[in-house]
C-alpha positions, 0 to 999 in steps of 0.5 A: 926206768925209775925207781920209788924206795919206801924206807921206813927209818930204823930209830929208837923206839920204832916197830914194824910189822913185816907180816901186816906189811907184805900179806894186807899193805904191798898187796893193796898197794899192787892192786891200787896202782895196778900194772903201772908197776913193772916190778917190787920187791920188799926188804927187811933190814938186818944189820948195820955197816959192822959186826953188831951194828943195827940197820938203818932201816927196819924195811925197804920196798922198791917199785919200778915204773917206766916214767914218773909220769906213770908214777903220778898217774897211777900212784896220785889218785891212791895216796891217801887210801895207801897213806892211811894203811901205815899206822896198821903196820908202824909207829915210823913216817917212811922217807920216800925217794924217787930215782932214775935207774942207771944200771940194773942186773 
């Protein structure tokens, strides 16, 4: 399985709206690439490595795709309409990684 983490960068300044982001975004998103994704989930940071320590990030969210093929099948043709949708919910560029899952729960 493989693994697309959407992480948007806890810095100075930087506001998102987890609201927006889990009613209008996550659900375009499902509904734009469809069935590709085999499961999500999405995360609010809240704290850092110690005691007072703020995240590192304000929110993450994980989708799951049998192959990177079906990542740019499904993802690809969507891009920009998904990409246009981030200033209605933050003023931060997220850092996407792409992953290979070797052990899950």
């Amino acid at each position: 399985m493989i693994k697309v983490s959407v992480m948007y960068p806890n810095t100075p300044g930087s506001t998102f709206d987890m609201a927006y982001y889990c009613s209008r975004h996550i659900p375009m998103v499902l509904r734009l690439v469809g069935p590709a994704i085999k499961s999500y989930s999405v995360e609010q940071g809240l704290g850092g490595p110690g005691p007072g320590l703020p995240a590192a990030y304000l929110a993450m969210a994980h989708f799951i795709f049998e192959s990177v093929e079906a990542i740019q099948a499904s993802f690809g043709p969507h891009t920009p309409a998904i990409e246009a949708d981030v200033a209605n919910y933050t003023n931060t560029q997220p850092t996407i990684q792409i992953s290979e899952v070797k052990l899950s729960g």
